[in-house]
C-alpha positions as CSV (number, residue, x, y, z in Angstrom):
1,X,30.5,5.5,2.5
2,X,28.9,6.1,-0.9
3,X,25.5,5.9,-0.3
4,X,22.2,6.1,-2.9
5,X,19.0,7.4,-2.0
6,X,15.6,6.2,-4.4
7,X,13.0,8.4,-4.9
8,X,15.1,11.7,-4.0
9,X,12.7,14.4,-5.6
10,X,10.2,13.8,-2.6
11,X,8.8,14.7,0.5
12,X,10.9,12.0,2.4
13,X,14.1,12.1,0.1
14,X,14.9,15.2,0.3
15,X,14.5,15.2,3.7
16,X,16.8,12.5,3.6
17,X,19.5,14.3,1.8
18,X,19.0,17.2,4.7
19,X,19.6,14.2,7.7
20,X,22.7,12.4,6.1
21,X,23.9,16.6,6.8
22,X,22.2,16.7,9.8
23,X,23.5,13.5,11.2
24,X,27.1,13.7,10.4
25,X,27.3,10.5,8.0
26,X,30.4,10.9,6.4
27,X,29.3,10.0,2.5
28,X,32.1,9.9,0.0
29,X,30.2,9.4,-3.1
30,X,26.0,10.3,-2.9
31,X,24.2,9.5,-6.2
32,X,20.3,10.0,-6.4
33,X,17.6,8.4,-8.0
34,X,13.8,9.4,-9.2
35,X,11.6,9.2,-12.2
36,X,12.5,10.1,-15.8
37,X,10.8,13.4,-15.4
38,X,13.5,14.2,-12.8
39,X,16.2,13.1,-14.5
40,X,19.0,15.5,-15.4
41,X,17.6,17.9,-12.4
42,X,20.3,18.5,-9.9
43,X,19.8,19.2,-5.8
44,X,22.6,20.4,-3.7
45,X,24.5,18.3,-1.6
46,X,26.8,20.0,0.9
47,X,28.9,22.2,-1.3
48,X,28.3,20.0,-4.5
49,X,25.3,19.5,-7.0
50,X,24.3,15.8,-7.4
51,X,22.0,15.2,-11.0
52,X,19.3,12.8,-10.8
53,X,19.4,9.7,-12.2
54,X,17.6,7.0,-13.7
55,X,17.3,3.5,-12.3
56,X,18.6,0.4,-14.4
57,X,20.3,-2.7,-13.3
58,X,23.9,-1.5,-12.9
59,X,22.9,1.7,-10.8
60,X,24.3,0.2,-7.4
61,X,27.1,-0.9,-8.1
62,X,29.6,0.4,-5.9
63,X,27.2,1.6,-3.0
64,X,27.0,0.7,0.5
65,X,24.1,1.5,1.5
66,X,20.8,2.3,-0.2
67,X,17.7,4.5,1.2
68,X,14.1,3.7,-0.1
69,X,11.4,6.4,-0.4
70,X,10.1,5.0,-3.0
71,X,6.4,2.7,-3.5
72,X,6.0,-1.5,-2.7
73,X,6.4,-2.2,-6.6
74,X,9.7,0.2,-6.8
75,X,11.0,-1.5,-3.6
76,X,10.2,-5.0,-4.7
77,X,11.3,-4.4,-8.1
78,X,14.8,-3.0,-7.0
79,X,15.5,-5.3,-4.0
80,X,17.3,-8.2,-5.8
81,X,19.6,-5.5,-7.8
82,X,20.3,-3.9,-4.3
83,X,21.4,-7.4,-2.9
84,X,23.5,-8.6,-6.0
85,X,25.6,-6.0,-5.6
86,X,26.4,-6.6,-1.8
87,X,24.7,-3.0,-0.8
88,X,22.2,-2.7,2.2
89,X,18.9,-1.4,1.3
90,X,17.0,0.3,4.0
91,X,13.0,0.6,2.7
92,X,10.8,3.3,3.8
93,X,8.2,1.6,1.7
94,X,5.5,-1.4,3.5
95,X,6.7,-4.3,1.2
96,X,9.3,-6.2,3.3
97,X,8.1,-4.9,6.9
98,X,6.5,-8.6,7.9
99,X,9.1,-10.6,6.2
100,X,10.5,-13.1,9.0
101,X,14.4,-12.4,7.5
102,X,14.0,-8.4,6.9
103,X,14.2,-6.2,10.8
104,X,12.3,-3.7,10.9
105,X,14.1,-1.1,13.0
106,X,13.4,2.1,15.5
107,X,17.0,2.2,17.1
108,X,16.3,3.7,20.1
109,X,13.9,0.7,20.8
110,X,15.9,-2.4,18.9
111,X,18.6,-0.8,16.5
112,X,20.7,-3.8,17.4
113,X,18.5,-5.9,15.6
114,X,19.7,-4.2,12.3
115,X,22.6,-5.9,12.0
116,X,20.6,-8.8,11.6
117,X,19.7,-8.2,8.2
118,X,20.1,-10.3,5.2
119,X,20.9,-7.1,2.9
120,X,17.4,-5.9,3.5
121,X,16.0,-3.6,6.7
122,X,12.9,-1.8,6.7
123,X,11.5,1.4,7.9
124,X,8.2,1.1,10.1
125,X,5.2,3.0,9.2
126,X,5.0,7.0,10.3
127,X,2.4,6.1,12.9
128,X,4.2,2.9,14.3
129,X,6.9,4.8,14.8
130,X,6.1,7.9,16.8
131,X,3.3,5.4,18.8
132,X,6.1,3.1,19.9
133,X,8.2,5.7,21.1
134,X,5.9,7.3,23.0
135,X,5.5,3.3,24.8
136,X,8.8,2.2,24.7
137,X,9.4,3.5,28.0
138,X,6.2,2.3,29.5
139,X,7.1,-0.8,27.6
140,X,10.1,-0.9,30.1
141,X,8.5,-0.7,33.1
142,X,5.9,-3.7,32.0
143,X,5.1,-5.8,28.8
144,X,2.0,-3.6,27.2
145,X,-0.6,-6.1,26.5
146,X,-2.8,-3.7,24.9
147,X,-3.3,-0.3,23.1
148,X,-6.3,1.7,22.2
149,X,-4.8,4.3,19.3
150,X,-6.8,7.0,17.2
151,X,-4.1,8.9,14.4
152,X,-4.6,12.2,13.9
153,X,-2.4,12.2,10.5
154,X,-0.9,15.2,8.4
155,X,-1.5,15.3,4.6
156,X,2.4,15.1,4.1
157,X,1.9,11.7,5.0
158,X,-0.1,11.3,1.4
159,X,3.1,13.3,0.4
160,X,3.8,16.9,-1.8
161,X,0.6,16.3,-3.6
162,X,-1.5,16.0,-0.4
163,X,0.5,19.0,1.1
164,X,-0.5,20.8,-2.2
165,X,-3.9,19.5,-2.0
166,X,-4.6,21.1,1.3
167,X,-3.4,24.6,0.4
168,X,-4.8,24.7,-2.6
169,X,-8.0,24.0,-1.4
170,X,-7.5,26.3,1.4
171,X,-6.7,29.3,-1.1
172,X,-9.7,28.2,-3.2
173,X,-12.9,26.3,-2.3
174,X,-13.9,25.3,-5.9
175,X,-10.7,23.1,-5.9
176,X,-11.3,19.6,-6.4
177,X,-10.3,16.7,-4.4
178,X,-7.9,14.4,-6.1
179,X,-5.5,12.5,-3.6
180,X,-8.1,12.3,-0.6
181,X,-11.6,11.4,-1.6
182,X,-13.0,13.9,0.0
183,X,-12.1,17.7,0.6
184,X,-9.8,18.0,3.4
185,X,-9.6,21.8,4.0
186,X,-11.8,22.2,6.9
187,X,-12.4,19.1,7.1
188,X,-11.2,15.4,8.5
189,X,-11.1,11.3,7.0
190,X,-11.9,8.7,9.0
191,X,-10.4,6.2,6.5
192,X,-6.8,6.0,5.6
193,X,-5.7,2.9,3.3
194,X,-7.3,-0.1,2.0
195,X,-10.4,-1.9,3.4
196,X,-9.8,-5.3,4.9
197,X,-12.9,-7.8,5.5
198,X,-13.3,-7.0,9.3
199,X,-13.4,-3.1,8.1
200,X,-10.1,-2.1,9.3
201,X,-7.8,-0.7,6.9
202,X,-4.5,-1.5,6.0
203,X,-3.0,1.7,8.1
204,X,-5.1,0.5,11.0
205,X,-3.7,-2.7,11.2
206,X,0.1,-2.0,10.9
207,X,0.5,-0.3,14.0
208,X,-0.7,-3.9,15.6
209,X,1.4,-6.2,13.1
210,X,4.3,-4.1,13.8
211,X,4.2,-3.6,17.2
212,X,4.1,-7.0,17.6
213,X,7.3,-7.4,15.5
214,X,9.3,-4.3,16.3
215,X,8.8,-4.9,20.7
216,X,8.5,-8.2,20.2
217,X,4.9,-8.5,22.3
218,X,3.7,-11.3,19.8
219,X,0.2,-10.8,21.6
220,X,0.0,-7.3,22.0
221,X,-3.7,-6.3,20.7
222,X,-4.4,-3.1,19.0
223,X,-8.0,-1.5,18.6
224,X,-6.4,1.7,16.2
225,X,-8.5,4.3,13.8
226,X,-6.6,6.4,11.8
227,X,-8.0,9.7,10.5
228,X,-6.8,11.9,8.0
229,X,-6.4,16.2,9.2
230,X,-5.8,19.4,7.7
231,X,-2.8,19.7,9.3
232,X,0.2,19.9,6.9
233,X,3.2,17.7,8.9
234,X,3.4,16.3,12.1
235,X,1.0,13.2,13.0
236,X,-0.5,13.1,16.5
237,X,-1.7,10.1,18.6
238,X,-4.1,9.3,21.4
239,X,-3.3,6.2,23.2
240,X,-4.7,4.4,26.1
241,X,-2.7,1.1,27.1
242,X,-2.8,-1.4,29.7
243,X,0.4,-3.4,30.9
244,X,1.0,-6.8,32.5
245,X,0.9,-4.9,36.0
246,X,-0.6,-2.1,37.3
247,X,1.0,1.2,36.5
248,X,2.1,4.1,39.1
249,X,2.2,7.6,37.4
250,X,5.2,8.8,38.9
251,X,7.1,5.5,37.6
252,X,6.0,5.8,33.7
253,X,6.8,10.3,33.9
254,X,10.2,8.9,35.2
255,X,10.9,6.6,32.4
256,X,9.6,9.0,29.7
257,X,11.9,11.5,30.7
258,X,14.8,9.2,29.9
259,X,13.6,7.7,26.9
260,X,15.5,8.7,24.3
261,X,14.3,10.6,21.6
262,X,11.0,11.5,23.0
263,X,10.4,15.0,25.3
264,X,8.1,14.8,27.8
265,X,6.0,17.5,28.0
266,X,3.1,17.7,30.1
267,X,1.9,20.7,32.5
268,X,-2.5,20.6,31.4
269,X,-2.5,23.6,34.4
270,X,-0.1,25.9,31.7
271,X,-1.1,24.3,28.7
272,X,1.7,22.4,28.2
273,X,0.7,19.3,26.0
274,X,2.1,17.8,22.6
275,X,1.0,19.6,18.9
276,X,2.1,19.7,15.6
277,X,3.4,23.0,15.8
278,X,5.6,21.8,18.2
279,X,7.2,18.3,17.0
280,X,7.3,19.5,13.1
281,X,10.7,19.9,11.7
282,X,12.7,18.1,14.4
283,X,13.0,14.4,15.3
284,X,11.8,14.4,18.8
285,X,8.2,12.5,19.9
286,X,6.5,15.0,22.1
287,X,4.5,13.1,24.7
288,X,2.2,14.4,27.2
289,X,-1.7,14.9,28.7
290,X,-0.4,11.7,30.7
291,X,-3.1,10.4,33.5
292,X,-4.9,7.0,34.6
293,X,-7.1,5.4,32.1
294,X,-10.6,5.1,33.7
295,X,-11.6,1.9,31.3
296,X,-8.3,-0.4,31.0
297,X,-7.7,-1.3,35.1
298,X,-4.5,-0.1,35.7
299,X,-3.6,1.4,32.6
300,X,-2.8,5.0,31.3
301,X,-3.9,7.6,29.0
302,X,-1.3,9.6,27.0
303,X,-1.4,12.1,23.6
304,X,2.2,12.2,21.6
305,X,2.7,14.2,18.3
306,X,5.9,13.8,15.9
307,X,7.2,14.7,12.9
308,X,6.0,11.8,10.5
309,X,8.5,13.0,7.3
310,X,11.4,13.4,9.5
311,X,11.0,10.9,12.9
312,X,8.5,8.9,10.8
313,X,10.3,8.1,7.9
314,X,13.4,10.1,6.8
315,X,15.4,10.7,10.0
316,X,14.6,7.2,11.2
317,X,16.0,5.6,8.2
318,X,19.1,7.9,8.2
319,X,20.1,6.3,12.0
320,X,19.6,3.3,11.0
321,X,22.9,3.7,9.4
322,X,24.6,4.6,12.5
323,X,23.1,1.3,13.9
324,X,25.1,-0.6,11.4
């Protein structure tokens, strides 16, 4: 396949250069794509060096598949030239998640759906991701009617500039804040995105408006808070959810186990339980500190962390290929 990957010189497209390796997609021809300040820079590529490139309107011809990493007015402004030339575009950006025509795929939970697309699929947010697979098994078992979520969210999801932000701050307490409002050495956000009238944000509510979509529970309700933490990759979730019947512990540990693409690891005696340290740099959810939930009757309680660059964006796009 010769495939082209926009917005290379990041966080999440490098780290979709390292899964196209990583996963074994055979590409024939890679050609990658950034700003003008990149172009001409070269990153290696198995045992070649690929230069950066500029977009214009003939860049895809010829490909067969493009990756997004890349903002909503990049995505949206590239989308049509994608499409014309008979390429599949697969968007890590928000801008086509909602549209009725466009899936919007985790394939261990509905890659089938990708082939669906109308040239278009997107990539769900970092947090829907890693959330839903923690649930997809418990999904399984019963439809979830409900979810409680707080996001504990690494500054890699603000990308290298919020990674550099941190450290720098860290290594020097003078430093101004610039892409978090506040100093986040030391310290935590409870705010990430845009303000909406009912004062969610816009992060808040996609982890509802997705769900809904991607495990097609059109009224699955979602209470979510996402905060912002000095950690520098891996996002971490608390969730309490309630199903259509009442669940049985030994049941939901059961289907975790076999859910693919999540380890189950859970032992509160030894001090077994999900973290960062654990779930960065790999693709696996880690889910654990599983017990009943003593507010929603017949629900559960449950803590997952997972690697939002790589399960939450990158690797996720990369095997959406395979689904095709």
């Amino acid at each position: 396949m010769n495939i082209g990957i926009i917005g290379a010189t990041g966080v999440v497209g490098r780290q979709m250069i390292d899964c196209l390796i990583e996963e074994k997609i055979k590409v024939d021809n890679l050609r990658l794509f950034a700003s003008e300040k990149s172009a001409g820079q070269k990153i290696k590529f198995l045992n070649n060096e690929v230069e950066i490139e500029t977009i214009n309107e003939n860049s895809f011809k010829g490909l067969d598949i493009v990756l997004g990493a890349a903002s909503n007015n990049i995505a949206k402004e590239v989308a049509p030239l994608i499409k014309k030339t008979g390429a599949v575009f697969i968007d890590n950006s928000s801008y086509f998640r909602l549209f009725d025509d466009v899936p919007l795929i985790i394939p261990e939970i509905n890659g089938e759906e990708a082939k669906k697309h109308n040239g278009i699929i997107s990539n769900p947010n970092c947090s829907t991701i890693i959330t839903l697979l923690a649930c997809n098994a418990i999904n399984k078992i019963s439809p979830i009617k409900s979810l409680i979520v707080s996001t504990y969210q690494a500054v890699s999801g603000a990308g290298k500039e919020g990674m550099n932000e941190l450290l720098s701050q860290i290594n020097d307490s003078t430093f101004k804040p610039n892409v978090f409002p506040y100093e986040i050495a030391y310290n935590l956000i409870p705010s990430i995105g845009s303000p909406s009238d009912d004062d969610y944000t816009s992060e808040e509510m996609k982890l509802e408006n997705e769900g809904r979509k991607i495990m097609n529970l059109p009224d699955l309700n979602v209470t979510c808070t996402c905060v912002r933490v000095p950690i520098l990759r891996s996002h971490s979730i608390s969730i309490s959810l309630q199903c259509e019947k009442e669940l049985n512990l030994d049941e939901v540990k059961e289907s975790l186990r076999k859910q693919k693409g999540v380890i189950y690891y859970d032992d509160l005696v030894n001090k077994k339980y999900p973290m960062p340290i654990l779930s960065s740099n790999q693709n696996n959810v880690y889910v654990g500190r599983l017990r009943k939930d003593k507010v929603l009757k017949g629900g559960v309680a449950l803590f997952c962390s997972g690697d939002q660059i790589r399960k939450g964006a990158a690797s996720n796009a990369v095997s959406i290929i395979k689904c095709l």
